[in-house]
VOLODO-357145 format. One record per residue: x negated, y negated, z negated of N, C-alpha, C in turn. Coordinates in steps of 0.001 Angstrom, whole numbers, plus 500000, padded with zeros to 6 digits. Example, Ala and Ser with C-alpha at 12.3 -4.5 7.8 and 13.67 -1.06 7.14 Angstrom:
REM VOLODO-357145
486810505690492200487700504500492200486800503300492200487150502250492920486330501060492860487100499970492130
END
This chain:
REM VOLODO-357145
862461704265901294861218704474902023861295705801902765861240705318904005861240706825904606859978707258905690859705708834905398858134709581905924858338709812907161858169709501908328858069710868909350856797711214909490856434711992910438855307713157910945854975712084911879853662711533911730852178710666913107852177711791914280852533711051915552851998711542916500850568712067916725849985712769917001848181712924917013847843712448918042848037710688918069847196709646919363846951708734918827846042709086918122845270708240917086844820706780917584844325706818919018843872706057919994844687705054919886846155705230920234847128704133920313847621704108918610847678704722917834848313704307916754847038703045916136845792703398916575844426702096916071845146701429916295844912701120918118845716700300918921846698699115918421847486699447918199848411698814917552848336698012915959847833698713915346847545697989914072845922696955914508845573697175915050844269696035915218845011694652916305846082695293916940846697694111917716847838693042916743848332693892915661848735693226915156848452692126913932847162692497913805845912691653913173845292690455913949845846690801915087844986689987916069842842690204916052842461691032916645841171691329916334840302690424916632839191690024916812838429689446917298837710689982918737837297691558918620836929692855919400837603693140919680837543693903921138838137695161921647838289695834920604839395697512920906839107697987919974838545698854920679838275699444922213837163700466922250835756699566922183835562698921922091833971698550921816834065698629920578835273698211919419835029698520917950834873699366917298835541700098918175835613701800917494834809702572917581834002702710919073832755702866919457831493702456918610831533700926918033830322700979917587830469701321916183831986701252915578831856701773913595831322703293914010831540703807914705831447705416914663829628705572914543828730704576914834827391704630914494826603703177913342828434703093912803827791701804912264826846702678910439827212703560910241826219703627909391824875704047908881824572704847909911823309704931910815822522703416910424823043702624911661822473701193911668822190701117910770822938700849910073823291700107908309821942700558907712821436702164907588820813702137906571819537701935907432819139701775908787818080701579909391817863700098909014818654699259909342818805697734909073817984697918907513818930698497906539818323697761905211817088698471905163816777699660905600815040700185905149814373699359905909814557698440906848813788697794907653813729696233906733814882695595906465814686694272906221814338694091904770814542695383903904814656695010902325813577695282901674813081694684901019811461694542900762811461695255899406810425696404899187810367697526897885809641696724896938810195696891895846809553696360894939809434697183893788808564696658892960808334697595891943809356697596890517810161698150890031810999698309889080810622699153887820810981698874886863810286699414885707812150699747885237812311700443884322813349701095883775813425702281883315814477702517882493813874703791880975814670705486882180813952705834882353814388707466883116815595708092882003815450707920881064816977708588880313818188707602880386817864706687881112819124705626881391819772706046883062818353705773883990819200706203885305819590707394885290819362708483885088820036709709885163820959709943884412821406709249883585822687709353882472824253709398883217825005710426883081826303710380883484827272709682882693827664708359882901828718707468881811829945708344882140830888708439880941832100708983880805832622708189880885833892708295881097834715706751881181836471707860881497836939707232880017838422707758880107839555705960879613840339706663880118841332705823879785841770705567878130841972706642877662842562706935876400841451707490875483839920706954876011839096707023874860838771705762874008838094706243872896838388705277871526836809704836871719836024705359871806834831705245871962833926704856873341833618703328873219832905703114874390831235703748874426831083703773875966830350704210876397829317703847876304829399702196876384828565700966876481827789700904875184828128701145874235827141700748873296825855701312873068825551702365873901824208702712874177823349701210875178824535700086875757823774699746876998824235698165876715823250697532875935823155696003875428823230695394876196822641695610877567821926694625878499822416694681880064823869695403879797824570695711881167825110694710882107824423694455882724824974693596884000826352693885885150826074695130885388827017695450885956827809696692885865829032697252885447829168698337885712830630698688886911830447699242887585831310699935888586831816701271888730832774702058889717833457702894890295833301702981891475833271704452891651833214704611893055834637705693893399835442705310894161836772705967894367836809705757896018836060706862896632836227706846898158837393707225899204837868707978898267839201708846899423838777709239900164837638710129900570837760710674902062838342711377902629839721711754902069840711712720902690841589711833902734841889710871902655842774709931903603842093709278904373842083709557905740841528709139906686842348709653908066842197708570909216843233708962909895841815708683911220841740709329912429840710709404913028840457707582913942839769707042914003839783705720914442840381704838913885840980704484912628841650703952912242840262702723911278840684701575911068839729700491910525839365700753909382840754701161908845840398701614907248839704702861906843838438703003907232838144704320907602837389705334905652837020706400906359836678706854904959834996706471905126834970705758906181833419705308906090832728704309905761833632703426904520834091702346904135832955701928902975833583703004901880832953702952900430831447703955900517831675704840901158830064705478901381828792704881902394829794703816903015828702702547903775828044701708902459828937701259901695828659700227900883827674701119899547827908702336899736827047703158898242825622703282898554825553703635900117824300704301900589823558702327900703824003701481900754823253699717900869822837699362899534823536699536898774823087699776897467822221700798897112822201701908897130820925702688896808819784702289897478819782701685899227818960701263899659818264700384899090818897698734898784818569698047898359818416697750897159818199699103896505817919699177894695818367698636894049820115698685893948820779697518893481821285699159892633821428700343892319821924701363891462820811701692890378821834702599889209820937702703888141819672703365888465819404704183889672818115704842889411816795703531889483817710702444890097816099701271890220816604700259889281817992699874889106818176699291887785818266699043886653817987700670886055817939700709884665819290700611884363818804699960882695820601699553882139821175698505882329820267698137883197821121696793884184822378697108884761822330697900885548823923698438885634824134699990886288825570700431885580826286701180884916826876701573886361826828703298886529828290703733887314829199704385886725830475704321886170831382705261885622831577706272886265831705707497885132832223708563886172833264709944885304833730710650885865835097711109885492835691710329884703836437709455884938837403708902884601838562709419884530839827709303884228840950709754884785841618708886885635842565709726886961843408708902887226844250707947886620845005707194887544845989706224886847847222707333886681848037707294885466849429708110885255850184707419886442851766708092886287852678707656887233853216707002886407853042706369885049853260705666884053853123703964884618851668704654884888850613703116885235851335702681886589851698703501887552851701702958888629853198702083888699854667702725888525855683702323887916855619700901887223854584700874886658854721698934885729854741698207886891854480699220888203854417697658889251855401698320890546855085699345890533855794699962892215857070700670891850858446700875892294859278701607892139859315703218891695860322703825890861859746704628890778860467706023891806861471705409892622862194706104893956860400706134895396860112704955895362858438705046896027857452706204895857857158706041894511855841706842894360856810708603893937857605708511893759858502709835893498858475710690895253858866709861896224859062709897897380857592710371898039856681709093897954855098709337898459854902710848897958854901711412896518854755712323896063854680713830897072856437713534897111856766714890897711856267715125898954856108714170899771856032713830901093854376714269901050853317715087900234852677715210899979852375716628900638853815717514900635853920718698901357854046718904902685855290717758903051854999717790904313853121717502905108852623716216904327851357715894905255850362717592905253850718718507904429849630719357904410849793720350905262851628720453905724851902720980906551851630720513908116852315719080908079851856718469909460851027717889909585849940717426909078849055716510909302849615714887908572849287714019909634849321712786908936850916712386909114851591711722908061852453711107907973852619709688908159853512709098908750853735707430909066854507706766908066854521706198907246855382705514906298856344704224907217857164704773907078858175703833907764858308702465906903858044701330908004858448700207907418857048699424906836856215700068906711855015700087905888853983699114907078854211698349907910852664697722908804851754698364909834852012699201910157852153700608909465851316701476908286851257702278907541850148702688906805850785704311906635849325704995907280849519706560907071849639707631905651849614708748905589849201708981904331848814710792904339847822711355904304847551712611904693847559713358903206847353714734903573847667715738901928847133715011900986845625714257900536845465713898899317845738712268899287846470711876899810846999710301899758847269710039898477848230710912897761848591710461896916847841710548895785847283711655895749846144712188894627844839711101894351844529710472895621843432709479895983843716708504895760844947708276896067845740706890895742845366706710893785846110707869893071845999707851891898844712707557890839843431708343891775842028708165891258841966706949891542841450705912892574841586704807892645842298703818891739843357703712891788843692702557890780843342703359889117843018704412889203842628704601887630840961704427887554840379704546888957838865704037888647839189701962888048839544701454888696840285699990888180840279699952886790841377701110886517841937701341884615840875701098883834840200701913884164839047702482883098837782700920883170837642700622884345836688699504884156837240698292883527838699698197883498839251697137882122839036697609881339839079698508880841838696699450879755837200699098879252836320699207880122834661699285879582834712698042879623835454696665880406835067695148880303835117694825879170836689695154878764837061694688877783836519694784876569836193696381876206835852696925875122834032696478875125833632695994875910832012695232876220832428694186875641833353693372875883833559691898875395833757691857873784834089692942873567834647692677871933832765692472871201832405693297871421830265693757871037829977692938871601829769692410872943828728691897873538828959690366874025828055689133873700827888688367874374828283687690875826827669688633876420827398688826877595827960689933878577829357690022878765829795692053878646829466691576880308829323693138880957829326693568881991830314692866883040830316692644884563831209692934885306831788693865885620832770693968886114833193695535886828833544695144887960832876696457889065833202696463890274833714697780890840835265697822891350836223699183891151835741699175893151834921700229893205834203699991894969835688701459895214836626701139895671838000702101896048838241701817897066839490702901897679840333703366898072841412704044898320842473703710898815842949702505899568842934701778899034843101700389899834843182699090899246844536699232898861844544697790898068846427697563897586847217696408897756846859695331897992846967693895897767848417693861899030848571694502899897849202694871900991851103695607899953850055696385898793851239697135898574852689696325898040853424696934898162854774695750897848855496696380896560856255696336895765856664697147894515857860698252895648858148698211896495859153699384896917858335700252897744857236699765898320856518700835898839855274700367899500854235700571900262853164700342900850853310699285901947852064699359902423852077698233903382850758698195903780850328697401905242849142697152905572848137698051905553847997699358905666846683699972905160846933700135903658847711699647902656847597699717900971848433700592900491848233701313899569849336702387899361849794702049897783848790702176896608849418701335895399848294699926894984849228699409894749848532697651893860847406697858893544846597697810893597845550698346892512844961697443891308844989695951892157844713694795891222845744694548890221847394694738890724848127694523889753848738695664889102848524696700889143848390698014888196847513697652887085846261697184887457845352697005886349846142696076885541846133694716886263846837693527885374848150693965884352848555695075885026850050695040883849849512695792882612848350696951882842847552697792882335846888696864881065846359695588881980845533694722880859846384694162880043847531694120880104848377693280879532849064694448878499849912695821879025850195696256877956849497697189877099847999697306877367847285698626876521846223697270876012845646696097876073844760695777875658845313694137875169846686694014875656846913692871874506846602691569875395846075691603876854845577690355877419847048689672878157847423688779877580848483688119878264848673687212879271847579686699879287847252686018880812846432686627881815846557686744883010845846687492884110845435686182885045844135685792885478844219685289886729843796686114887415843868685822888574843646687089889694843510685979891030842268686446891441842098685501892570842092686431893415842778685766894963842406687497896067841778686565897379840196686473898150839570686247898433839620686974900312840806688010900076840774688636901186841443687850902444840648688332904012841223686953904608842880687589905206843342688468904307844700688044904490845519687992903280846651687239903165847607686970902145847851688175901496847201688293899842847842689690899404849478689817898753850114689417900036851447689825899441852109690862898348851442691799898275852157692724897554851649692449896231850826692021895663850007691010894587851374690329894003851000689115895262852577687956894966854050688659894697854246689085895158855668689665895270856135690415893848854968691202893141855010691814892023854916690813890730854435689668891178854241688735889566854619687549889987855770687287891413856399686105891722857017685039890591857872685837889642858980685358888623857823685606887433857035685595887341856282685895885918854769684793885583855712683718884475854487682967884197853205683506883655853124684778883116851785685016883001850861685665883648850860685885884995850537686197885373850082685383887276849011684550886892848713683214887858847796684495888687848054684078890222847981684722891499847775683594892488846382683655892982845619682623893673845187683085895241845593682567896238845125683721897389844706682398898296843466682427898832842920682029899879842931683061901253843661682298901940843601683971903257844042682714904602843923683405905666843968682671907444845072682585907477845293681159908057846575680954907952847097681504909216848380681736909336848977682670910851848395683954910643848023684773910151847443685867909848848292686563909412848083688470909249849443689347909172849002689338907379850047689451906480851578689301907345852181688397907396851820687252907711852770686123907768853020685437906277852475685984905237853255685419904388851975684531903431852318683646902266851245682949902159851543681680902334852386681250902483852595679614902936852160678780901612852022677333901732851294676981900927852848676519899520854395676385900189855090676039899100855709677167898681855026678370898884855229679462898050854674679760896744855353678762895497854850678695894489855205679466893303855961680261893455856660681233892208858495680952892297859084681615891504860012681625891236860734682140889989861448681177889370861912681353887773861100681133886936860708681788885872859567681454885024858490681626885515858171681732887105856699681912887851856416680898888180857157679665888598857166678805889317855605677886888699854939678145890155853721677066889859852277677870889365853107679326889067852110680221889070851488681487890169851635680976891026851641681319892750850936680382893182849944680336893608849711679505894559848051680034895804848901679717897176848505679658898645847341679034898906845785679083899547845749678119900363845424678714901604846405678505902624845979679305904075844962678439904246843818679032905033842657678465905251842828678473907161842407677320907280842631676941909406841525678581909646841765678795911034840916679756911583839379678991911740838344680054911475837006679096911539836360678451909904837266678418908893836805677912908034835976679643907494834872678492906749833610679436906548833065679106904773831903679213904542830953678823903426831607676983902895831605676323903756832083675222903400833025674742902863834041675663903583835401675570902865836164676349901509835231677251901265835307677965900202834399677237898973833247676581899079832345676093897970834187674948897542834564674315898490835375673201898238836567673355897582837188674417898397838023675378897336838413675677896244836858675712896004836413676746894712836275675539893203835692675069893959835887673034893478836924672303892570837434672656893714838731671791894075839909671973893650840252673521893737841300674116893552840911675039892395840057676427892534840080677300891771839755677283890451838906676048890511838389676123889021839568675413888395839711674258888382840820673331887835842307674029887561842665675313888276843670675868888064843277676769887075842173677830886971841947678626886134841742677850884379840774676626884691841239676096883673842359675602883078843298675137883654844427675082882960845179676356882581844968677060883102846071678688882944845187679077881508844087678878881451843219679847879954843421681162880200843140681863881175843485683497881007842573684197879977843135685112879997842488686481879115841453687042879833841796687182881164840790688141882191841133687728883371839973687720884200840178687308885638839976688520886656841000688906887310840689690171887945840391689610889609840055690380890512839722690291891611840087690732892357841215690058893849841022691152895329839893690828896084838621691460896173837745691138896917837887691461897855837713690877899043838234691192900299836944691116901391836388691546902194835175691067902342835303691179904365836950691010904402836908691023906308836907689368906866837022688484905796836628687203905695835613687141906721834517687541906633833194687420907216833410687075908786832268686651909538832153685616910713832130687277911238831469688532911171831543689493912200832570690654911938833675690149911010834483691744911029835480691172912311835934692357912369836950692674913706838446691757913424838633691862912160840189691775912124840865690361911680839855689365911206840347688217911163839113687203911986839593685890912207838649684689912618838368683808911877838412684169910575837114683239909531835751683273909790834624682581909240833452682243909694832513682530908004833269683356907013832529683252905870831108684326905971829979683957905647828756684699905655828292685245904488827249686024904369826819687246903196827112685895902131826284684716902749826122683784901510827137683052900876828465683089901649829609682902900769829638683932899726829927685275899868830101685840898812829501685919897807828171685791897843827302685405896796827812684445896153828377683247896776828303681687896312830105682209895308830758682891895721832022683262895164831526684274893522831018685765894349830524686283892916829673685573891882828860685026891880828427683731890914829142682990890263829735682560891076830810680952890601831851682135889627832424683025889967833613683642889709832906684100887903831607684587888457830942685170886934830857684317886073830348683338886417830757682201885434831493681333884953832982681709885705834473680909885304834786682031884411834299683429884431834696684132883136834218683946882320832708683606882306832256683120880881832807682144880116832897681019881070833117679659880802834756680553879872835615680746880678837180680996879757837571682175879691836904683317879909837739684457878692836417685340878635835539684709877997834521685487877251833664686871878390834182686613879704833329687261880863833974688586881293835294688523880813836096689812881202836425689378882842835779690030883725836061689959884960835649691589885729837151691659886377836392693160887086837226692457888793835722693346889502836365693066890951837349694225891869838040694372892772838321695344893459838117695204894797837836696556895426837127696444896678838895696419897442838837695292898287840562695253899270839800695771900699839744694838901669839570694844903239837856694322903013837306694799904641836250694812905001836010695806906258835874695669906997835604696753908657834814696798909789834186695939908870832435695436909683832157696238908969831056697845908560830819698634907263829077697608907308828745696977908441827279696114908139827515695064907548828123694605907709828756692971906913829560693072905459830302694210905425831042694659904473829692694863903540828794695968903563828021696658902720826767695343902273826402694240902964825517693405902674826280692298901985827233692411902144828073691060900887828254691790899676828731692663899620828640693238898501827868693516897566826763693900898727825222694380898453824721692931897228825330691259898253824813690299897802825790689748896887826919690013896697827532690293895258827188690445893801826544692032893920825668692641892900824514691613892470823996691357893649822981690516893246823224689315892369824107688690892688824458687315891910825325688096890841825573688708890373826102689619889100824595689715888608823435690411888596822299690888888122821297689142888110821887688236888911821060686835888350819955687123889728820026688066890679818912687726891252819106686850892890818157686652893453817994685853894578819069686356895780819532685990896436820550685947897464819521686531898390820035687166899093819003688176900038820105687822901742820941687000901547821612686636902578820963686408903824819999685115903719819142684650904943818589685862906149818602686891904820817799688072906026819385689024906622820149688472906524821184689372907313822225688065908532822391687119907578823278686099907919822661684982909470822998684785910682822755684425911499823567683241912214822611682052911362823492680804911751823816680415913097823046680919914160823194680851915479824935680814915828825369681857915288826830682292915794827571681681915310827396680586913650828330679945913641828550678643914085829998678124914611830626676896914522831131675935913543831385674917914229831294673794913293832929674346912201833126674257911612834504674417910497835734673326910632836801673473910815837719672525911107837892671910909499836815671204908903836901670159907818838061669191907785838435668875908756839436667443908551840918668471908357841159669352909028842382669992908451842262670995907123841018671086907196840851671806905968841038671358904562840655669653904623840695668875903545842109668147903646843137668372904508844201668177904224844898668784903923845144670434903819845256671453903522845172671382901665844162671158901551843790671275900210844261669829899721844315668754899819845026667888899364846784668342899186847363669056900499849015668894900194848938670107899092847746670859898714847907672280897742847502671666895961847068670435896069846998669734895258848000668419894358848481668152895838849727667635895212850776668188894931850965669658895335852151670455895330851957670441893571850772671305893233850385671960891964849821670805890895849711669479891465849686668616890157848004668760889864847212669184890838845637669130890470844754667989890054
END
């Protein structure tokens, strides 16, 4: 893996990575309008989201949860009735100026949530934010990425502070500035720790919590020799090896929802039957990879599995999916824990892919998903935040996420605008899913 020094033309380095996505937008009209998209955002939700009255204990919302890796003692048992608990791992010092993946990502999606009283100060012990956690070790990261990579990213840590931003060669491209790596590390250890509180919820509780790891960078991109796409480490499959060797869970499903193929996911648990890796993403989409008879290899075989979705498929094609494919596979695998790439550029208005999915898919996904954990591994499910670059579309799926985690009403209708969508290419869609059915024996 090799670093050089980013030109400072930020303009054309966007440029290029949004062309190779194929965008939907310009990118000066895109770039132009994220630079006031969060403004909007919180004008939008004080305008459309209706106040209501909330009752909840004041020594609960103001409570700072601890949350370590290598503690013995959960946090949770002060909190019976936890619906949700999450991380917030923003990176705002990796940020490269105009770039999609911006640092205005995770503080879009925090400030929609406080809006829409979906945090502990209006939820009570409904749900949970972790906080000082520790990073992930270079222990953790190694179970999945090389250790010539993150040794390398490391050093290359001096140069960015000297020159500014660095280009990772080979990488899609993906930058990496002085705290890349440091940010990189908090992130997948905000992940750690919420297997940590799932798990250790599941052993006490009924009913344990979700977890939602709201980070940065994404990872699903990352490859075990080095980065990729915008992703710098795994983050979903850091956790998974995490869940597997500190908590004993030997099966992982892992669904990744993002609308592109999380290769670096696949690539890390290709040859490994325990570890089933499910990716719905656009078909022809970067990076190319994802095909549907890409089913594993060696003792993986059959535990891989694709469904490129036609351009245009939306809400429809995902309820069918989900049907059709996701459940029937998760049931047969019996996992331990179902982890998540949530991906949320799916949507009918982000820039970077041409799917048609709306707030109310994701709802219809976080629901269904909450209750395939109940149904088979006792509700151990944590999500991770991947892609999203609409920060209005991004922050209201999420927003409507939470909601179907907490049991309440889909608040979709007031954001989602059927006007704009088209009809869904159904007839290739349902052939699609038939040859992904006969491949896998469904």
């Amino acid at each position: 893996m090799e670093f050089r020094i980013l030109q400072q033309s930020s303009s054309c380095y966007a440029g290029n990575v949004l062309c190779s996505v194929q965008p939907r937008f310009g990118i000066c009209k895109f770039l132009s309008w994220a630079s006031l998209n969060t403004t909007f955002l919180q004008k939008r939700c004080s305008r459309n989201e209706p106040r209501r009255k909330t009752h909840y204990r004041s020594e609960v919302n103001r409570a700072a949860v601890l949350c370590s890796s290598s503690s013995s003692d959960s946090p949770l048992k002060l909190y019976d009735n936890v619906k949700i608990i999450y991380s917030v791992a923003a990176a705002t010092g990796h940020n490269q100026e105009s770039h999609p993946e911006s640092h205005l990502r995770v503080p879009a999606i925090a400030n929609a949530l406080e809006n829409m009283e979906l945090t502990p100060k209006f939820q009570g012990s409904n749900v949970v934010e972790l906080q000082n956690y520790k990073p992930a070790s270079v222990d953790d990261i190694v179970s999945v990425h090389s250790k010539s990579y993150v040794t390398g990213l490391e050093k290359a840590m001096d140069r960015a502070s000297q020159d500014g931003l660095i280009l990772i060669e080979g990488s899609g491209p993906t930058y990496a500035t002085a705290s890349t790596f440091n940010e990189s590390l908090v992130a997948a250890g905000a992940g750690i720790s919420l297997v940590d509180s799932v798990v250790k919820a599941s052993k006490t509780y009924k009913n344990p919590p979700i977890g939602f790891a709201l980070i940065r960078p994404p990872g699903h991109h990352a490859v075990p020799k080095g980065p990729m796409g915008f992703c710098v480490f795994g983050n979903v499959a850091i956790a998974a090896r995490y869940a597997q060797r500190v908590h004993g869970l030997k099966r992982v499903f892992i669904i990744d929802f993002d609308a592109h193929h999380g290769n670096g996911t696949s690539d890390a648990f290709y040859d490994d039957s325990d570890i089933f890796f499910l990716s719905t993403h656009q078909d022809g989409s970067y990076p190319g990879t994802g095909k549907i008879d890409e089913v594993g290899r060696g003792d993986g075989v059959g535990t891989t599995l694709n469904i490129p979705l036609p351009g245009g498929s939306g809400d429809y094609a995902m309820k069918m999916v989900f049907d059709e494919v996701i459940v029937p596979c998760a049931q047969r695998f019996k996992p331990d824990i179902i982890l998540v790439s949530a991906g949320y550029d799916a949507h009918v208005l982000d820039p970077l892919a041409s799917l048609q999915f709306t707030t109310g898919t994701y709802y219809m996904l976080a629901s269904n998903i909450k209750q395939l954990a109940m149904d088979l591994c006792e509700g151990r499910c944590v999500f991770f935040l991947e892609g999203g670059y609409n920060l209005e579309s991004l922050s209201y799926s999420v927003a409507d996420s939470f909601r179907a985690f907490l049991g309440e009403r889909s608040l979709a209708s007031e954001f989602d605008n059927p006007a704009i969508l088209y009809e869904e290419p159904s007839r290739k869609l349902k052939q699609v899913i038939q040859k992904v059915k006969q491949i896998h024996s469904l």
